[in-house]
PDB file of N, CA, C and O in Angstrom:
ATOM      1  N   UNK A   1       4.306 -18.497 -20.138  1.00  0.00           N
ATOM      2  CA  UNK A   1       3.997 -17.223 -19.499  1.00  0.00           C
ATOM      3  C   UNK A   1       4.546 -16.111 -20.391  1.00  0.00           C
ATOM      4  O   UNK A   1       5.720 -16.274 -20.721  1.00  0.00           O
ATOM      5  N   UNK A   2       4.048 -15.212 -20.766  1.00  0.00           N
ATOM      6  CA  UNK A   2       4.178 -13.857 -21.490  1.00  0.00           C
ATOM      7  C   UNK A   2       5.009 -13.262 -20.689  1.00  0.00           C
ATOM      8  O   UNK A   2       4.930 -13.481 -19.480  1.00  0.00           O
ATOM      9  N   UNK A   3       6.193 -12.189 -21.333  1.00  0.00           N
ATOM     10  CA  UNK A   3       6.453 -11.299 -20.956  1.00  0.00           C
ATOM     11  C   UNK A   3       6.131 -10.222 -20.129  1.00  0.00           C
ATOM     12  O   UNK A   3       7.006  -9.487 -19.673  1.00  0.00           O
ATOM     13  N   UNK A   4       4.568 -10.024 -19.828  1.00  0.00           N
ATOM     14  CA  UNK A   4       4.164  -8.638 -19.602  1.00  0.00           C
ATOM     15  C   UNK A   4       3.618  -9.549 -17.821  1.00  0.00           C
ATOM     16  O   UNK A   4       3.521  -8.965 -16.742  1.00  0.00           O
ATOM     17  N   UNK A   5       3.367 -11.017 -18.074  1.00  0.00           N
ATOM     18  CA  UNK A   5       2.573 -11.296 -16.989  1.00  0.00           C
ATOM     19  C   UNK A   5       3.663 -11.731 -15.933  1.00  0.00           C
ATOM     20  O   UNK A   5       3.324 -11.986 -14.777  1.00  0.00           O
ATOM     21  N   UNK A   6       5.067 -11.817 -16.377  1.00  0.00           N
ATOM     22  CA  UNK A   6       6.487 -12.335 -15.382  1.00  0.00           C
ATOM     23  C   UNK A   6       6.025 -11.194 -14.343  1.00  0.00           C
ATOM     24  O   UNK A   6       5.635 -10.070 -14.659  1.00  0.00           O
ATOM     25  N   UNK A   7       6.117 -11.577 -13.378  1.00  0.00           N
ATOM     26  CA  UNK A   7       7.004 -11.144 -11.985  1.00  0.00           C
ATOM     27  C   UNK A   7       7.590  -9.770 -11.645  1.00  0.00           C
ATOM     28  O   UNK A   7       8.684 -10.089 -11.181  1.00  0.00           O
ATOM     29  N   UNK A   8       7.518  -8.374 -11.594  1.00  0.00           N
ATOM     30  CA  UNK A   8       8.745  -7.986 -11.312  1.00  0.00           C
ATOM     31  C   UNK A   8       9.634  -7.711 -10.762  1.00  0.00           C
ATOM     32  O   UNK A   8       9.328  -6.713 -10.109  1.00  0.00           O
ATOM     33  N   UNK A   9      11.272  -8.134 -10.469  1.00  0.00           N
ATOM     34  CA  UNK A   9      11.506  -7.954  -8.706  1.00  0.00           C
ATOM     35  C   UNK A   9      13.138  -7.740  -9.355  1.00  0.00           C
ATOM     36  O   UNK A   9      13.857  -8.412 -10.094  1.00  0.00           O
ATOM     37  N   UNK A  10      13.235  -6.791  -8.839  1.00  0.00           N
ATOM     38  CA  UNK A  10      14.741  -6.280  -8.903  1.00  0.00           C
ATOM     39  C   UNK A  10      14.764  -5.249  -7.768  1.00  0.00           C
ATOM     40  O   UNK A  10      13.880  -4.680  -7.128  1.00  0.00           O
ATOM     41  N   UNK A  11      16.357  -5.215  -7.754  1.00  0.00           N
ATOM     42  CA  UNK A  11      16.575  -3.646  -6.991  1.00  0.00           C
ATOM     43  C   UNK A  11      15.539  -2.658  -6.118  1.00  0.00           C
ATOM     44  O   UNK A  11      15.079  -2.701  -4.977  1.00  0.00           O
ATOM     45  N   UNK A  12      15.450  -2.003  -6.934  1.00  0.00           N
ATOM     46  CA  UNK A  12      14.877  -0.361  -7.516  1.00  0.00           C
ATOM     47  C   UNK A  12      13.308  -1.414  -6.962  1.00  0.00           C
ATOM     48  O   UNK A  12      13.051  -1.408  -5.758  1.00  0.00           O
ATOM     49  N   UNK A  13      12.849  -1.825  -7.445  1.00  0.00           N
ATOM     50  CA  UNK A  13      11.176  -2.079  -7.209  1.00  0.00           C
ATOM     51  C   UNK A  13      10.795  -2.676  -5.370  1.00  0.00           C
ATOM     52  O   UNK A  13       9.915  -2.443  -4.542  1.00  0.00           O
ATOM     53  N   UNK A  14      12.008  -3.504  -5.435  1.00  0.00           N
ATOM     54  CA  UNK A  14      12.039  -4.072  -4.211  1.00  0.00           C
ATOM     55  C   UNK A  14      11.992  -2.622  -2.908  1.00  0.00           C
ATOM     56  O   UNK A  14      11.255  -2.542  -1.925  1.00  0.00           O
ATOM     57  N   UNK A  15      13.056  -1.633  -3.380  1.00  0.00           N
ATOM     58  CA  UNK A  15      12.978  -0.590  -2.324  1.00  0.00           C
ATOM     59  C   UNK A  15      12.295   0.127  -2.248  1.00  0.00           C
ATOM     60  O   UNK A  15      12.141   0.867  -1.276  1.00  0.00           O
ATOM     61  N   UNK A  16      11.490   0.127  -3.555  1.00  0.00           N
ATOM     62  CA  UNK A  16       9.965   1.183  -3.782  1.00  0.00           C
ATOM     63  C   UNK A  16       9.056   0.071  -2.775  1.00  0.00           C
ATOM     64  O   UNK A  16       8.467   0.535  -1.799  1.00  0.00           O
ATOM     65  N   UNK A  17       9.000  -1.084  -3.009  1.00  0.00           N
ATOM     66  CA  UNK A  17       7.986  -1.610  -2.240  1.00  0.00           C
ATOM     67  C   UNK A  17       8.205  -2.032  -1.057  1.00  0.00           C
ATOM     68  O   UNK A  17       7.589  -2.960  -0.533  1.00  0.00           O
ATOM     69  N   UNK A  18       9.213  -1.303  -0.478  1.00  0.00           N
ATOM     70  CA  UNK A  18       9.658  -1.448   1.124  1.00  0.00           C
ATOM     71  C   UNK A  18       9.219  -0.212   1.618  1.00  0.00           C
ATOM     72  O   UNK A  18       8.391  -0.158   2.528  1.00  0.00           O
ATOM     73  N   UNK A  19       9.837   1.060   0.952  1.00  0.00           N
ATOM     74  CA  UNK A  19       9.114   2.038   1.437  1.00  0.00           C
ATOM     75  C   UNK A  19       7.726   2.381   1.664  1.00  0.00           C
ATOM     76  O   UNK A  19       7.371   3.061   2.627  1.00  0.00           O
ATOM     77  N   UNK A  20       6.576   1.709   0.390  1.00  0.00           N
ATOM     78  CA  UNK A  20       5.280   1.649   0.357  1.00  0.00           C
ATOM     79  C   UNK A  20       4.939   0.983   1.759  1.00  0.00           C
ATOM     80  O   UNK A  20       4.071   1.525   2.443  1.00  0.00           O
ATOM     81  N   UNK A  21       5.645  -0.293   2.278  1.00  0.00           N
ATOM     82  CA  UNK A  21       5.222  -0.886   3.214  1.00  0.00           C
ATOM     83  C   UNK A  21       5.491  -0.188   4.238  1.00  0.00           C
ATOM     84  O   UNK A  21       4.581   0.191   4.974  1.00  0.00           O
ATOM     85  N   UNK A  22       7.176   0.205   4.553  1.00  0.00           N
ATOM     86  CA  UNK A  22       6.982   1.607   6.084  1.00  0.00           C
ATOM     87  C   UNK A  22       6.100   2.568   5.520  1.00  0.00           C
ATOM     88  O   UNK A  22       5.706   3.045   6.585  1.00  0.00           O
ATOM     89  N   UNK A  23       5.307   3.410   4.381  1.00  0.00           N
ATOM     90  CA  UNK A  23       4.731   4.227   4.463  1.00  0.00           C
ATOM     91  C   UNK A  23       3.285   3.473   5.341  1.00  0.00           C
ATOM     92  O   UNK A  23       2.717   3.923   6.336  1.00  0.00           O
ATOM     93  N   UNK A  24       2.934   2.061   4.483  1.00  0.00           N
ATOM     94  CA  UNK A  24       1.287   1.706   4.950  1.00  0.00           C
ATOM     95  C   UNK A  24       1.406   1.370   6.401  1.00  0.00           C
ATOM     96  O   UNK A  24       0.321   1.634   6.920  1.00  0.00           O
ATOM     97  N   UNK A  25       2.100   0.985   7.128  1.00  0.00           N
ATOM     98  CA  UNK A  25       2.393   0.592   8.573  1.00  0.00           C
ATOM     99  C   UNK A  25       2.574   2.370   9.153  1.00  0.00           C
ATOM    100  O   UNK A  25       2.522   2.508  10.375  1.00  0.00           O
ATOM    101  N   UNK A  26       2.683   3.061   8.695  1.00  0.00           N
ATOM    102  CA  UNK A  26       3.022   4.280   9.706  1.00  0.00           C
ATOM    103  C   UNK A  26       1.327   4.723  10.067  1.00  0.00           C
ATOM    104  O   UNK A  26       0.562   5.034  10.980  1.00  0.00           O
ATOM    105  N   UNK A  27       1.424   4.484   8.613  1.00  0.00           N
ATOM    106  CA  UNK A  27      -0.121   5.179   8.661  1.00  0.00           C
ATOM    107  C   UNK A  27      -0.866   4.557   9.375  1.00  0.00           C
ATOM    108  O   UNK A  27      -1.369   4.988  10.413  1.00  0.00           O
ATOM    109  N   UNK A  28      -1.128   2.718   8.569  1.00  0.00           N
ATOM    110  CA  UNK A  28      -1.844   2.144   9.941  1.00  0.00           C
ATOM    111  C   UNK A  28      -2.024   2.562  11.652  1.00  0.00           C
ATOM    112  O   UNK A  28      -2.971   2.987  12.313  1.00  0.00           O
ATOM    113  N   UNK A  29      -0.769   2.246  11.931  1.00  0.00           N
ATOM    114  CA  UNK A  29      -0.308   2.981  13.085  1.00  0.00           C
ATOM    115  C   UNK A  29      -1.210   4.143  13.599  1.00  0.00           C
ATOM    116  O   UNK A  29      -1.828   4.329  14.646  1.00  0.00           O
ATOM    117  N   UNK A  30      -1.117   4.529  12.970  1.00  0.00           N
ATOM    118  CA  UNK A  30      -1.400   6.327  13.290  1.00  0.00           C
ATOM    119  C   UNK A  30      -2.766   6.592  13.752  1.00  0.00           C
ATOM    120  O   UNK A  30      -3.176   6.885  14.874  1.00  0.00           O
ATOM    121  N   UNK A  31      -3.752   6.321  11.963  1.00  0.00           N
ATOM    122  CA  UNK A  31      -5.531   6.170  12.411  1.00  0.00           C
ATOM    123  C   UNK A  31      -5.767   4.960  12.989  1.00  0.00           C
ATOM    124  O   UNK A  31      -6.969   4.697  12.999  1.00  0.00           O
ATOM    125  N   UNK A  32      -4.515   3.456  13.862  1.00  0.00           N
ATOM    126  CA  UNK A  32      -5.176   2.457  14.800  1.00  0.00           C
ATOM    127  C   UNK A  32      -5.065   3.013  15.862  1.00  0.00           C
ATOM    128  O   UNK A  32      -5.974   2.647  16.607  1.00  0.00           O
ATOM    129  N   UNK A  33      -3.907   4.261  16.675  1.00  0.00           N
ATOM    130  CA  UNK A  33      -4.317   4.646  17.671  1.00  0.00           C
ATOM    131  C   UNK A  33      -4.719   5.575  17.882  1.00  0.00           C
ATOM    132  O   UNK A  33      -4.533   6.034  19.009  1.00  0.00           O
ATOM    133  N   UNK A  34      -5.407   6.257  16.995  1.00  0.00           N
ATOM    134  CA  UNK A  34      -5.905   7.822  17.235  1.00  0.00           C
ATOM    135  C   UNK A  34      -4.750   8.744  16.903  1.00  0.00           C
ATOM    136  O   UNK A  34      -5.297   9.840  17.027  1.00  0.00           O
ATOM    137  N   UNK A  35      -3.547   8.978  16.574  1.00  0.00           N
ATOM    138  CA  UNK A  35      -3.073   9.824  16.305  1.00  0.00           C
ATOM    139  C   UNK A  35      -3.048  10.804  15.449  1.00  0.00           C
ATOM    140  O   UNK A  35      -2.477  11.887  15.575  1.00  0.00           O
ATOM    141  N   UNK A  36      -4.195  10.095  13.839  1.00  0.00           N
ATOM    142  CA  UNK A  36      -4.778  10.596  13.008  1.00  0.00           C
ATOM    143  C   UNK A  36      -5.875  10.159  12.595  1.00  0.00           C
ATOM    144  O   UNK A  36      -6.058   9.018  12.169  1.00  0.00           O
ATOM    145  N   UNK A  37      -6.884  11.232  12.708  1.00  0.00           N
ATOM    146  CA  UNK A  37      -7.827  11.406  12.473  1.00  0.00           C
ATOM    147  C   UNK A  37      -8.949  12.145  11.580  1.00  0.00           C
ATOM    148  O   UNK A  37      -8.643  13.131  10.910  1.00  0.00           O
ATOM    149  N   UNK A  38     -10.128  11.682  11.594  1.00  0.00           N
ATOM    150  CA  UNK A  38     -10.869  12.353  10.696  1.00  0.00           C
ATOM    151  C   UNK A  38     -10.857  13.680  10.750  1.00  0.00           C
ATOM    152  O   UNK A  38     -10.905  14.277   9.675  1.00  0.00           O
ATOM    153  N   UNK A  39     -10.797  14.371  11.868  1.00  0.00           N
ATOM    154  CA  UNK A  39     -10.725  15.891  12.101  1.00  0.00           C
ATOM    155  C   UNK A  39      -9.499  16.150  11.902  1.00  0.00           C
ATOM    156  O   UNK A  39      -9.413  17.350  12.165  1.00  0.00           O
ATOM    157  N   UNK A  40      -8.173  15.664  11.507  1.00  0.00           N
ATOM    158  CA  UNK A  40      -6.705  16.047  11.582  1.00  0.00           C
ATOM    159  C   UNK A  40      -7.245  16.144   9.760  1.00  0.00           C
ATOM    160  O   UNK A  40      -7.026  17.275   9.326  1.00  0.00           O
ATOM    161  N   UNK A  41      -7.770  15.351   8.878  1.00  0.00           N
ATOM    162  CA  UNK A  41      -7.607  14.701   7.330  1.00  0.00           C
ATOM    163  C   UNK A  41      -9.287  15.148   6.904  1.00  0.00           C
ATOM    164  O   UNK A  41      -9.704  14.442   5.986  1.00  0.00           O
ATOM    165  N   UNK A  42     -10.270  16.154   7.394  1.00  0.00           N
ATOM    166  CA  UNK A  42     -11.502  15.533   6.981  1.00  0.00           C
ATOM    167  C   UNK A  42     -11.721  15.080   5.042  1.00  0.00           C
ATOM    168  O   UNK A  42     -12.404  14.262   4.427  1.00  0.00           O
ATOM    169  N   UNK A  43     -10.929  15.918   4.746  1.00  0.00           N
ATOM    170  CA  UNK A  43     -11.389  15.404   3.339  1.00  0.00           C
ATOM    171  C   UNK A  43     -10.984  14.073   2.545  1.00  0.00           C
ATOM    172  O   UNK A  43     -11.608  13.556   1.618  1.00  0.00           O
ATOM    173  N   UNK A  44      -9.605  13.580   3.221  1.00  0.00           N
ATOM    174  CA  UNK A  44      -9.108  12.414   2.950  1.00  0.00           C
ATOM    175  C   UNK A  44      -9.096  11.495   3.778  1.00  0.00           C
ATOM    176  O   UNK A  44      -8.393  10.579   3.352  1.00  0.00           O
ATOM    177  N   UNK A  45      -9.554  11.266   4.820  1.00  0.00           N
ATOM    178  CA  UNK A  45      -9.966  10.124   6.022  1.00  0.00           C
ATOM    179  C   UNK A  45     -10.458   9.165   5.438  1.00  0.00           C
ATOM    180  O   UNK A  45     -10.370   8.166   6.152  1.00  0.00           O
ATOM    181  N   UNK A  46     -10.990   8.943   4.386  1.00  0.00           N
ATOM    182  CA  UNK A  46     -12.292   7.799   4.408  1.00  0.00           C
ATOM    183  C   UNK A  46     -11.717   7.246   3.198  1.00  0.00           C
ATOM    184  O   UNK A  46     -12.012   6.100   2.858  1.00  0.00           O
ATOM    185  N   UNK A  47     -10.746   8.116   2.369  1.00  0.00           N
ATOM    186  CA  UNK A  47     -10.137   7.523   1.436  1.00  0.00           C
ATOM    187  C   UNK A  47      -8.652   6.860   1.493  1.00  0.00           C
ATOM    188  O   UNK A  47      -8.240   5.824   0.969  1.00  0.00           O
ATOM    189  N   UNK A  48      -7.903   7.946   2.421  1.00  0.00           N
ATOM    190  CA  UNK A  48      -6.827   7.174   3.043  1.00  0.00           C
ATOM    191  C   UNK A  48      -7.240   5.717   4.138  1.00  0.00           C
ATOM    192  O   UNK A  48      -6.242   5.054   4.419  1.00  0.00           O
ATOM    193  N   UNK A  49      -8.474   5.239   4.700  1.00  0.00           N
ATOM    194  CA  UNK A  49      -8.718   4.311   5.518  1.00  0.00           C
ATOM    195  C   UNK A  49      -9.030   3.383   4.749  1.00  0.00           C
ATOM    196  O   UNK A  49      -8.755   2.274   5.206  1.00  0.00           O
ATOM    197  N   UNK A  50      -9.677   3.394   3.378  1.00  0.00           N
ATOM    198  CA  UNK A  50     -10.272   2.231   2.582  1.00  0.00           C
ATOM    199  C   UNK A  50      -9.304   1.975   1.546  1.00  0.00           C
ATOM    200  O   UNK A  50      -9.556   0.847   1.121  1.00  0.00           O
ATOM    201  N   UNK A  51      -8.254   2.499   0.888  1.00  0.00           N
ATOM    202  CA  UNK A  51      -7.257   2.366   0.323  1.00  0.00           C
ATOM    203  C   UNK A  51      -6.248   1.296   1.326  1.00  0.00           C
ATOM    204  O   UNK A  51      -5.827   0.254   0.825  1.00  0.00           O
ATOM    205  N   UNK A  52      -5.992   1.574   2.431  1.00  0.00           N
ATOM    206  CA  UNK A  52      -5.244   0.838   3.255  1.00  0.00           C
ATOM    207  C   UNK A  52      -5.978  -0.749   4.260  1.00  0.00           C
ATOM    208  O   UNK A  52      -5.590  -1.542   5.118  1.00  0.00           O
ATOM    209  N   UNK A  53      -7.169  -0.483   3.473  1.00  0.00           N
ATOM    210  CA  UNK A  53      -7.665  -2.254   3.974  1.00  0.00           C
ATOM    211  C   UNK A  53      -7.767  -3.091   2.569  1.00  0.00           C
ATOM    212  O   UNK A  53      -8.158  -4.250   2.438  1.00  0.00           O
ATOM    213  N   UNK A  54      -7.216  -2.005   1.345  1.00  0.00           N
ATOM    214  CA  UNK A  54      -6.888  -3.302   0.462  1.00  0.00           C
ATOM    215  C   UNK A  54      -5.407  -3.687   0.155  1.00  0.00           C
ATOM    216  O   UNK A  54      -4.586  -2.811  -0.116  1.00  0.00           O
ATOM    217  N   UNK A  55      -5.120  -4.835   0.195  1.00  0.00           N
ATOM    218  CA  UNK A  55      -4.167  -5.222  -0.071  1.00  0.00           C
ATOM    219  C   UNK A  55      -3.328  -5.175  -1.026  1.00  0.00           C
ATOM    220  O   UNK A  55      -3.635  -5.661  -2.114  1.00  0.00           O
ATOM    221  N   UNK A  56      -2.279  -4.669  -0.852  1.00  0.00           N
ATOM    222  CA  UNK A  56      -1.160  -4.375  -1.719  1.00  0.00           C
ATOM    223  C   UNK A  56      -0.973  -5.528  -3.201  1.00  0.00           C
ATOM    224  O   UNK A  56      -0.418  -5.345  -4.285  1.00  0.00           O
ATOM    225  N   UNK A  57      -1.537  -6.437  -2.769  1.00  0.00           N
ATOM    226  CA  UNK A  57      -1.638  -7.710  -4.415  1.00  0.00           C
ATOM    227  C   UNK A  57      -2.505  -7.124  -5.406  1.00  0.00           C
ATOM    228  O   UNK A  57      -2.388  -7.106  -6.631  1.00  0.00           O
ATOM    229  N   UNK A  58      -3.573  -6.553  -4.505  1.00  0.00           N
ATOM    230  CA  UNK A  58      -4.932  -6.200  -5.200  1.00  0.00           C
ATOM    231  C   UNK A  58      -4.948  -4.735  -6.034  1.00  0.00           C
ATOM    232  O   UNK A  58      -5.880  -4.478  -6.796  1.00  0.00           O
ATOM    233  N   UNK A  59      -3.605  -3.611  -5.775  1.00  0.00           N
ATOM    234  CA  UNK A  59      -3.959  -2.602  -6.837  1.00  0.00           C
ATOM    235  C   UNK A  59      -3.347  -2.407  -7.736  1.00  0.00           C
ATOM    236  O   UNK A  59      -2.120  -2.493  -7.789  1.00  0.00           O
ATOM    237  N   UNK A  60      -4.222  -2.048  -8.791  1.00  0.00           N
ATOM    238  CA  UNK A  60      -3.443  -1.991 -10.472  1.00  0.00           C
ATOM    239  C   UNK A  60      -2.069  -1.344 -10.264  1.00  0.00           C
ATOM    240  O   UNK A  60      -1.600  -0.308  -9.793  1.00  0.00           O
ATOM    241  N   UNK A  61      -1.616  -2.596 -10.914  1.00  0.00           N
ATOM    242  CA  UNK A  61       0.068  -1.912 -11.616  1.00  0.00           C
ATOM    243  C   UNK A  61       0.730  -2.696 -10.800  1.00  0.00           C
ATOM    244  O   UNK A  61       1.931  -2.755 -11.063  1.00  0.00           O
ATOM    245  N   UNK A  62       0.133  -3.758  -9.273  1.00  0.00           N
ATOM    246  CA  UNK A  62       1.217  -4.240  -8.598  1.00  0.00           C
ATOM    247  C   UNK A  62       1.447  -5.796  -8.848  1.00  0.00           C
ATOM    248  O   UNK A  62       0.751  -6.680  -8.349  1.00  0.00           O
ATOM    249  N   UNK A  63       2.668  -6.020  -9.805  1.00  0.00           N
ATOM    250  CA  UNK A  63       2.724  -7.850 -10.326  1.00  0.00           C
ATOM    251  C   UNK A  63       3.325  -8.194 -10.238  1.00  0.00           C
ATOM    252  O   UNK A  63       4.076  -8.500 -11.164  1.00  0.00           O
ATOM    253  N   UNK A  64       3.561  -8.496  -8.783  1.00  0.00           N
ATOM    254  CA  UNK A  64       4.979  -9.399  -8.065  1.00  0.00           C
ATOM    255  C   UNK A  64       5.037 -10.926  -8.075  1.00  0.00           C
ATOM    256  O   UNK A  64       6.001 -11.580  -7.679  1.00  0.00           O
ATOM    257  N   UNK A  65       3.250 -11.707  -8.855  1.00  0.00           N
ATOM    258  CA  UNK A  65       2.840 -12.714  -8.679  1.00  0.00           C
ATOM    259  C   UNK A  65       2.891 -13.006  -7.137  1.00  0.00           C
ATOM    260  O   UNK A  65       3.685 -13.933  -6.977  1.00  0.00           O
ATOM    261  N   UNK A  66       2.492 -12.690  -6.220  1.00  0.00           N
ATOM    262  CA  UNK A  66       2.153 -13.323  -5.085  1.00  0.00           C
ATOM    263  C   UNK A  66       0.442 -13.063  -4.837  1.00  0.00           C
ATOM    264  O   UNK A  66      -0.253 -12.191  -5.359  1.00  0.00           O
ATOM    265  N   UNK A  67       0.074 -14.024  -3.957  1.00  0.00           N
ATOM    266  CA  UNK A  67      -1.331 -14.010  -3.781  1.00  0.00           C
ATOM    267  C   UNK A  67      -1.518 -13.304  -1.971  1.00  0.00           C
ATOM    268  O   UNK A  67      -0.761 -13.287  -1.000  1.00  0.00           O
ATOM    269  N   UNK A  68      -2.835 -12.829  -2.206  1.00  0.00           N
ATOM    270  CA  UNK A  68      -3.031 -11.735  -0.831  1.00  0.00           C
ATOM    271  C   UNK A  68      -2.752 -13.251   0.113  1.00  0.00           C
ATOM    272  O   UNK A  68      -2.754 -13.221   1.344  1.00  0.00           O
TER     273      UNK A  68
END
């Protein structure tokens, strides 16, 4: 295995990707019960909703080696 394709998991990345996760759960949250909405976001609704049904394995730059 190459250098570039290892894993990365320390510290610092681990708490970036804890916060990413309370950020994607708030949000979930939010447009699953109506609290935000297309009329609260119209220009970013459709991009904040389809960004958050892909999975965190799946966007560039994230190589923790785990599978969705």
């Amino acid at each position: 295995m190459s250098v570039l394709a290892q894993p990365v998991s320390n510290a610092k990345t681990d708490d970036i990707l804890s916060l990413y996760q309370r950020l994607h759960d708030g949000l979930s949250d939010m447009v699953e019960s109506g609290r935000l909405t297309q009329a609260d976001i119209p220009d970013d609704y459709d991009w904040l909703v389809n960004e958050m049904l892909v999975p965190l394995a799946n966007h560039p730059g994230h190589n923790r080696g785990e599978s969705n």
